[in-house]
GUBA-251518 format. One record per atom (N, C-alpha, C, O): residue in three letters; y, z, x. Coordinates in steps of 0.1 Angstrom, whole numbers, plus 5000, padded with zeros to 4 digits. Atoms other than C-alpha are relative to their C-alpha. Example, Ala and Ser with C-alpha at 12.3 -4.5 7.8 and 13.67 -1.06 7.14 Angstrom:
Ala498850005009/Ala495550785123/Ala501250005009/Ala501250075019/Ser498950004991/Ser498950715137/Ser501150084992/Ser502250094997/
***
This chain:
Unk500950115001/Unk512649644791/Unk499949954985/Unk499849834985/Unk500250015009/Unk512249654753/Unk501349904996/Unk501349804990/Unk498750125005/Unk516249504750/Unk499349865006/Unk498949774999/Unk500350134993/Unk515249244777/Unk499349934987/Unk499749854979/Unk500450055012/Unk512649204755/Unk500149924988/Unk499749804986/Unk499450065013/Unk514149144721/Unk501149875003/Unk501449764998/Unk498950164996/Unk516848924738/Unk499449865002/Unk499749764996/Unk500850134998/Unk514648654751/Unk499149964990/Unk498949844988/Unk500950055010/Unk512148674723/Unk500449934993/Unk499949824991/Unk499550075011/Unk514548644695/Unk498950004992/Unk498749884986/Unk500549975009/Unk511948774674/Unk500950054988/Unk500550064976/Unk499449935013/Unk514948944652/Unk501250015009/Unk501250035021/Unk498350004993/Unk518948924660/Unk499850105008/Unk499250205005/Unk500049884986/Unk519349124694/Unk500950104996/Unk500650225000/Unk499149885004/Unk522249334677/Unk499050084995/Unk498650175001/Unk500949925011/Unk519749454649/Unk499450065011/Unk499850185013/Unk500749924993/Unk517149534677/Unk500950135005/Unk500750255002/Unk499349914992/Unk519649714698/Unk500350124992/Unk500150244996/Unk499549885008/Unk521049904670/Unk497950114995/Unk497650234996/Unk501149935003/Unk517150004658/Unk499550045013/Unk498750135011/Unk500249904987/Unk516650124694/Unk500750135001/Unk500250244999/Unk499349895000/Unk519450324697/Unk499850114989/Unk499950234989/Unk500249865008/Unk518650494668/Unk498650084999/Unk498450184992/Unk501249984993/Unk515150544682/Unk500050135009/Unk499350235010/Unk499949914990/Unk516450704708/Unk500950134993/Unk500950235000/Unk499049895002/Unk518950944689/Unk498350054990/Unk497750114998/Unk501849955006/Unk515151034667/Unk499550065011/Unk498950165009/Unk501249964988/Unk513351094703/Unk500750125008/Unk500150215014/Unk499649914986/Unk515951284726/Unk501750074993/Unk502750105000/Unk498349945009/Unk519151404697/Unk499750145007/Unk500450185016/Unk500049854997/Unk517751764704/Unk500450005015/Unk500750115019/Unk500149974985/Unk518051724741/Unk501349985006/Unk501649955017/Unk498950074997/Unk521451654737/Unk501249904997/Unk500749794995/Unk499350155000/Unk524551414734/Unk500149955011/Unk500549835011/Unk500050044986/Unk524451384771/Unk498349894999/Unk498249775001/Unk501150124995/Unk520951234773/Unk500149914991/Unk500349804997/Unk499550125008/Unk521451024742/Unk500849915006/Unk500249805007/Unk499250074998/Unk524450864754/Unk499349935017/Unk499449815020/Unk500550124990/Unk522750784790/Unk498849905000/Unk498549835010/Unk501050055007/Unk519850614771/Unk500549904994/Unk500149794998/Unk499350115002/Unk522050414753/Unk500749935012/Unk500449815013/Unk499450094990/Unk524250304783/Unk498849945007/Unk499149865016/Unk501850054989/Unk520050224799/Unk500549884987/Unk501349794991/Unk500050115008/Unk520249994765/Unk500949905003/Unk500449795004/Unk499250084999/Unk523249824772/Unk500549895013/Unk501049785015/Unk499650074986/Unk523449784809/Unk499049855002/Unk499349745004/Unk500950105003/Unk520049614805/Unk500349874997/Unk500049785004/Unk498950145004/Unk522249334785/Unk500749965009/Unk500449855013/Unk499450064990/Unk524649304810/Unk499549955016/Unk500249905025/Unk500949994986/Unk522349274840/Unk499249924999/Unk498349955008/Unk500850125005/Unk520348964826/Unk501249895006/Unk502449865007/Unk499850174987/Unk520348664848/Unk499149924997/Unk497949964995/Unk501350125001/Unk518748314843/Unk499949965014/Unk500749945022/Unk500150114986/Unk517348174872/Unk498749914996/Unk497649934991/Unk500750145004/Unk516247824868/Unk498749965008/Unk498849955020/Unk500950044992/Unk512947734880/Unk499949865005/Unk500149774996/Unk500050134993/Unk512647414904/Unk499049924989/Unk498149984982/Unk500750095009/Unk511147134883/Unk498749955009/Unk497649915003/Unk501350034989/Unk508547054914/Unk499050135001/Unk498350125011/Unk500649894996/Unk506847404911/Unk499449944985/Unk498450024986/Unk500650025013/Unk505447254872/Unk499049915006/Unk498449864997/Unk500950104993/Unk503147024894/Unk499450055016/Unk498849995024/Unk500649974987/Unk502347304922/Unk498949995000/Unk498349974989/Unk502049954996/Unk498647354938/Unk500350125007/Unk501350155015/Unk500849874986/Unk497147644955/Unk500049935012/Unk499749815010/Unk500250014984/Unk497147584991/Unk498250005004/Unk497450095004/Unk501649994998/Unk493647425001/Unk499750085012/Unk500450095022/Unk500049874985/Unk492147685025/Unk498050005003/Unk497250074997/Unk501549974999/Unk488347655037/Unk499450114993/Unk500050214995/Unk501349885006/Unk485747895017/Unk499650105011/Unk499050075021/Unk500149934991/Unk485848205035/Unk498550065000/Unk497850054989/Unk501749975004/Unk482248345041/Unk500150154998/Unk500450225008/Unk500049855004/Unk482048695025/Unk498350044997/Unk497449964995/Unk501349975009/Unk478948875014/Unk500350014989/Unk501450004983/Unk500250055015/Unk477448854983/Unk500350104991/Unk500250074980/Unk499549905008/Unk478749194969/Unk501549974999/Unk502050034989/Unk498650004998/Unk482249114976/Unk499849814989/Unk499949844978/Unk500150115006/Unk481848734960/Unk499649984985/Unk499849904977/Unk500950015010/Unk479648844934/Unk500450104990/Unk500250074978/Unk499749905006/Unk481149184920/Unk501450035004/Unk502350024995/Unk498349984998/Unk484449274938/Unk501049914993/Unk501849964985/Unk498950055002/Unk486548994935/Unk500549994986/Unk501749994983/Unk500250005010/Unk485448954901/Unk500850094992/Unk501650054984/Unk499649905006/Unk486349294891/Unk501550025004/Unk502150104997/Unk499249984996/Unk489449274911/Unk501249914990/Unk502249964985/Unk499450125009/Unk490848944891/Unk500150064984/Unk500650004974/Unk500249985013/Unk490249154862/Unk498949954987/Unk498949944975/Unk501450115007/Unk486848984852/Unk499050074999/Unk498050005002/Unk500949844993/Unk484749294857/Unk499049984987/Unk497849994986/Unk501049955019/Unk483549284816/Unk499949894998/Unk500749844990/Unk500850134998/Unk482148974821/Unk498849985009/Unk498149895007/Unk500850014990/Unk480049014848/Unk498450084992/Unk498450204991/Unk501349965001/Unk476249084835/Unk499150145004/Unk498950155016/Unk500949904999/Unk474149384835/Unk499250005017/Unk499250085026/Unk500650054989/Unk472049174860/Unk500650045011/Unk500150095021/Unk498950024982/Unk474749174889/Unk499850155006/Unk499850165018/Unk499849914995/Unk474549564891/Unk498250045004/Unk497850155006/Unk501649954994/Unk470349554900/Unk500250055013/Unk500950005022/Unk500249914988/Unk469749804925/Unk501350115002/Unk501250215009/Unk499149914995/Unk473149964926/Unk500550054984/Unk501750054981/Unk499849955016/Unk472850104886/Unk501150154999/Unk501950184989/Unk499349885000/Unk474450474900/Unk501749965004/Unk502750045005/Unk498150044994/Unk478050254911/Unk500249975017/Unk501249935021/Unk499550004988/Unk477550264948/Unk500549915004/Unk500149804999/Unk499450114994/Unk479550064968/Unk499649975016/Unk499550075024/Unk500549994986/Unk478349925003/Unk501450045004/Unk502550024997/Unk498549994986/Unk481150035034/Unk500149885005/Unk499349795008/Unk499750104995/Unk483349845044/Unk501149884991/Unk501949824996/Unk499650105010/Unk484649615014/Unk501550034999/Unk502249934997/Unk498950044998/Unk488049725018/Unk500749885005/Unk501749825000/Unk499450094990/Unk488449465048/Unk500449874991/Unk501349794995/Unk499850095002/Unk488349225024/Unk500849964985/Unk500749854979/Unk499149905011/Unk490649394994/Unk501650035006/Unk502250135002/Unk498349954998/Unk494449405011/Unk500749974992/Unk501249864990/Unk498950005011/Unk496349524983/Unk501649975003/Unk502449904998/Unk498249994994/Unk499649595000/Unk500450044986/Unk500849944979/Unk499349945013/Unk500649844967/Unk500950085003/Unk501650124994/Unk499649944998/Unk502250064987/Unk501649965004/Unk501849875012/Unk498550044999/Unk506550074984/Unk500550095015/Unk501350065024/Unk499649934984/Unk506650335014/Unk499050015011/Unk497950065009/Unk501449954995/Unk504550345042/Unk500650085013/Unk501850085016/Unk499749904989/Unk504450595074/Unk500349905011/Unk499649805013/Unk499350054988/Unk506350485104/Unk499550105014/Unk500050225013/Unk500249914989/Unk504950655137/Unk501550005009/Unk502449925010/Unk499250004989/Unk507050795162/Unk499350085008/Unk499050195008/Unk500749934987/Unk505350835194/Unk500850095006/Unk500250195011/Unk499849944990/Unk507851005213/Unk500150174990/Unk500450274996/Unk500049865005/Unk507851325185/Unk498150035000/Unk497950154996/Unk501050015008/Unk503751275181/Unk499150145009/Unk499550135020/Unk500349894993/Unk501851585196/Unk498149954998/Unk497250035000/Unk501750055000/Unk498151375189/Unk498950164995/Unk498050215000/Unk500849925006/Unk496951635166/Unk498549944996/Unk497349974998/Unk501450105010/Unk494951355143/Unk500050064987/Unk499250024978/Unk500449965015/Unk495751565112/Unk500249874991/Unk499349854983/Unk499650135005/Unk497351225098/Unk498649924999/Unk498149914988/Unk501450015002/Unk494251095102/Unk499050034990/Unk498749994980/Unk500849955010/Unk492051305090/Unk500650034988/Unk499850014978/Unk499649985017/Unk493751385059/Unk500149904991/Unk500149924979/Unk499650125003/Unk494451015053/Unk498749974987/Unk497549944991/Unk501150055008/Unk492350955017/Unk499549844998/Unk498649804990/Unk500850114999/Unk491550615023/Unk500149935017/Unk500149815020/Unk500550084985/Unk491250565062/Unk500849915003/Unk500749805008/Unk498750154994/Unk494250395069/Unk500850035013/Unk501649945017/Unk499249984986/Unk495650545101/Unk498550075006/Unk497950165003/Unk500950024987/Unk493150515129/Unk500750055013/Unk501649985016/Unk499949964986/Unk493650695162/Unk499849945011/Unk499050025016/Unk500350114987/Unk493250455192/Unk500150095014/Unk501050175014/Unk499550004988/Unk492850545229/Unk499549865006/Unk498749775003/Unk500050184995/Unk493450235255/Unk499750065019/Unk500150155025/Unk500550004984/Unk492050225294/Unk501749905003/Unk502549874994/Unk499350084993/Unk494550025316/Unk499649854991/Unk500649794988/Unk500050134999/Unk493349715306/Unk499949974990/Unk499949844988/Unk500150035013/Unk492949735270/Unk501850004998/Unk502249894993/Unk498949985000/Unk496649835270/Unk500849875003/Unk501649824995/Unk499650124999/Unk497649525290/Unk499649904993/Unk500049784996/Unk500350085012/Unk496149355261/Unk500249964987/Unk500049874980/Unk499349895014/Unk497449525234/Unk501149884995/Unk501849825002/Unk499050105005/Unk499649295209/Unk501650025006/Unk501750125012/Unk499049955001/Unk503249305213/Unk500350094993/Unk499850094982/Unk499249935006/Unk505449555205/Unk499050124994/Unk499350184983/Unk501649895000/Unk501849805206/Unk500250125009/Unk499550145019/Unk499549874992/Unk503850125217/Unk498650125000/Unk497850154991/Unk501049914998/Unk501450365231/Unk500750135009/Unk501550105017/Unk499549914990/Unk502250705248/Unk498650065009/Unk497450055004/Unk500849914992/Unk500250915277/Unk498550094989/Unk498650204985/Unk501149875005/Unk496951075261/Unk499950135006/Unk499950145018/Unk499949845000/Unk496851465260/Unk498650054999/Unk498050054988/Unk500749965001/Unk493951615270/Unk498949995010/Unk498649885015/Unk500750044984/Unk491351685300/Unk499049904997/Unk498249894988/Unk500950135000/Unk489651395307/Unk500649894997/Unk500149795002/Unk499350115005/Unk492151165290/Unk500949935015/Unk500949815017/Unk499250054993/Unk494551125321/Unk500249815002/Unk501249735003/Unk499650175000/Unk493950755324/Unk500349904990/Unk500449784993/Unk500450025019/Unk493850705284/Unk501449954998/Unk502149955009/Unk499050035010/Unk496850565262/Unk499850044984/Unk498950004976/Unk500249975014/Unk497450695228/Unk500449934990/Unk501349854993/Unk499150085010/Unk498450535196/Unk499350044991/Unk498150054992/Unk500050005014/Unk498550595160/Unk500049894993/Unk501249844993/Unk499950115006/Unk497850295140/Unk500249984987/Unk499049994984/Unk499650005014/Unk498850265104/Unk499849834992/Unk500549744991/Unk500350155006/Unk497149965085/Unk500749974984/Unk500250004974/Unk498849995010/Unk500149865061/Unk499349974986/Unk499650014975/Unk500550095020/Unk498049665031/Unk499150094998/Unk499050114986/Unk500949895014/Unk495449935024/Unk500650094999/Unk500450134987/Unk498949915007/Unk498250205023/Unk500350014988/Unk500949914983/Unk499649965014/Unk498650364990/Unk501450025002/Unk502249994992/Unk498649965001/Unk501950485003/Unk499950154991/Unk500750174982/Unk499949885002/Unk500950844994/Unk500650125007/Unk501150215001/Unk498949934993/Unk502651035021/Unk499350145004/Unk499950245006/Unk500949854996/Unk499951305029/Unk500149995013/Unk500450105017/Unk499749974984/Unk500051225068/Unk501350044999/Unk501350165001/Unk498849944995/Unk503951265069/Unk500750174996/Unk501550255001/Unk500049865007/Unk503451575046/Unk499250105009/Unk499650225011/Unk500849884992/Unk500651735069/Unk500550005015/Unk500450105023/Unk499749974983/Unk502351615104/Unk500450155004/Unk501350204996/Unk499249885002/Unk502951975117/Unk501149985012/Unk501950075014/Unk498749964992/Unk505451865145/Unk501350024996/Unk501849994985/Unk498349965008/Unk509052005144/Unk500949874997/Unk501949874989/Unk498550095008/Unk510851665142/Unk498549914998/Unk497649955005/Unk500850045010/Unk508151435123/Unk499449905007/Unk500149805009/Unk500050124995/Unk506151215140/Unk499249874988/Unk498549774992/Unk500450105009/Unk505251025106/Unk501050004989/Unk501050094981/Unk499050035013/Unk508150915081/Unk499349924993/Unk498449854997/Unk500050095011/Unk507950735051/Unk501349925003/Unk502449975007/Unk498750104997/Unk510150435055/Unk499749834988/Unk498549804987/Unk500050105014/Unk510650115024/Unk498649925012/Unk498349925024/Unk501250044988/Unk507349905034/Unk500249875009/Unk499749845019/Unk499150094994/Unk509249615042/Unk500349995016/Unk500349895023/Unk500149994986/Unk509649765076/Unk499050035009/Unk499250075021/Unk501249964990/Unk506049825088/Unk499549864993/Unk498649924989/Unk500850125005/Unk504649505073/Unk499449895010/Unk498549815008/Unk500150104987/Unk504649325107/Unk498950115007/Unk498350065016/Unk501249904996/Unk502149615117/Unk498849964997/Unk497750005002/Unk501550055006/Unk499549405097/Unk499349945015/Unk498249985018/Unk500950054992/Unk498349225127/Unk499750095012/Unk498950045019/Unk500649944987/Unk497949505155/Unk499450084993/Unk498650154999/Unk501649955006/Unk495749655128/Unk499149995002/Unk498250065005/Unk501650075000/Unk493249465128/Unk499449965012/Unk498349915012/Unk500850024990/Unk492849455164/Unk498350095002/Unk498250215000/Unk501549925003/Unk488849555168/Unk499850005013/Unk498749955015/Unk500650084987/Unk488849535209/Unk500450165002/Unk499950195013/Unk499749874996/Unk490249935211/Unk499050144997/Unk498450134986/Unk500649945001/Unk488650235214/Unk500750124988/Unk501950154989/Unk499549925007/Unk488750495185/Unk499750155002/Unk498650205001/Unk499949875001/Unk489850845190/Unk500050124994/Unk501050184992/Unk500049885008/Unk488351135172/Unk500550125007/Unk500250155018/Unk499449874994/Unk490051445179/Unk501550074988/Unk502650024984/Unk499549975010/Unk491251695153/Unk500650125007/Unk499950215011/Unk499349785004/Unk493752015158/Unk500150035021/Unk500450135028/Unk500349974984/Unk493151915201/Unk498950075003/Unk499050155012/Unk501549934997/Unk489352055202/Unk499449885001/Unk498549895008/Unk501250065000/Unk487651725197/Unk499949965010/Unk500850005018/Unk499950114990/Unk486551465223/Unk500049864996/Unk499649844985/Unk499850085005/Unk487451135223/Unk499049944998/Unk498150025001/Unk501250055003/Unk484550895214/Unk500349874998/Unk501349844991/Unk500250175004/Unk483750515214/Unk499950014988/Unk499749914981/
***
């Protein structure tokens, strides 16, 4: 980044920089080597060769934002979140935090926070999934939800809303599913780390390929299933 850098700046001839890098790096990593040296320098150089211009369209210097009606949020999310989100946080007044001086946050305010930061996210596979719920529960920000479906919720269910047989007395007429809500995913990888079945029923996969998962997330018409380790019961 620092070549890139100096190349486009042209704060000081790109040779000069290059050379006061490299010898940066023979000061930082000489002891560790002429091997790492030398692949530190080839990082400097490839850098140069691997620079591309791409021209930007002359009609994007005259874009707009996309007019979009005023969504209606509450006043904590309008008034403090977004704010702090945009990076405007140390601007916002003393005043704005009356009543909540200890930091609390009301529940809920994710819904209206989809980062999508996550590069890997978990991929279910129903036909390995043994409906433990450890994925679940272990999940530090509540991003994989447990669903069971009646007949008729199931016939309802978005496309491509694989569900398997529920496990467990009283379930017989149930449908199961693991739901994985792709944009609040950190992409930390603790469900596919705690799944305990033998072939995995949670991979990590680039996120690129669960992204289209965004919308059978947010269905709110299913019922959620608590049940940890196969002792719990299911529950509206």
């Amino acid at each position: 980044m620092q070549t890139v850098f100096f190349k486009l700046a042209n704060v000081i001839p790109v040779n000069d920089a290059v050379n006061y890098l490299k010898a940066s790096i023979e000061d930082n990593y000489g002891k560790k080597g002429r091997k790492i040296v030398d692949m530190n320098n080839k990082a400097v150089d490839m850098s140069l060769d691997a620079l591309r211009k791409i021209t930007v369209p002359p009609a994007w210097a005259g874009a707009e934002d996309e007019k979009t009606e005023p969504e209606a949020v509450p006043d904590f999310i309008s008034r403090i979140q977004r704010p702090m989100a945009r990076q405007e946080g140390d601007g916002l007044p003393v005043s704005a935090f009356d009543g909540i001086e200890d930091g609390t946050f009301p529940l809920g305010t994710t819904a209206y926070e989809k980062r999508g930061i996550a590069v890997m996210l978990p991929q279910w596979r129903p036909e390995n999934c043994i409906q433990c719920g450890r994925c679940s529960y272990v999940c530090p920000h509540a991003t994989i939800r447990l669903f069971l479906l009646n007949d008729g919720e199931a016939a309802e269910a978005p496309s491509g809303y694989a569900t398997i047989k529920a496990a467990g007395k009283g379930m017989e007429a149930l449908r199961f599913r693991v739901q994985v809500s792709p944009l609040d995913c950190t992409g930390c990888g603790n469900c596919a780390d705690v799944c305990p079945a033998k072939n995995k029923a949670l991979v990590m996969v680039p996120a690129e390929q669960e992204i289209e998962e965004n919308p059978r997330s947010r269905s709110a018409r299913l019922r959620v299933c608590i049940k940890l380790d196969g002792k719990g019961k299911g529950a509206e």
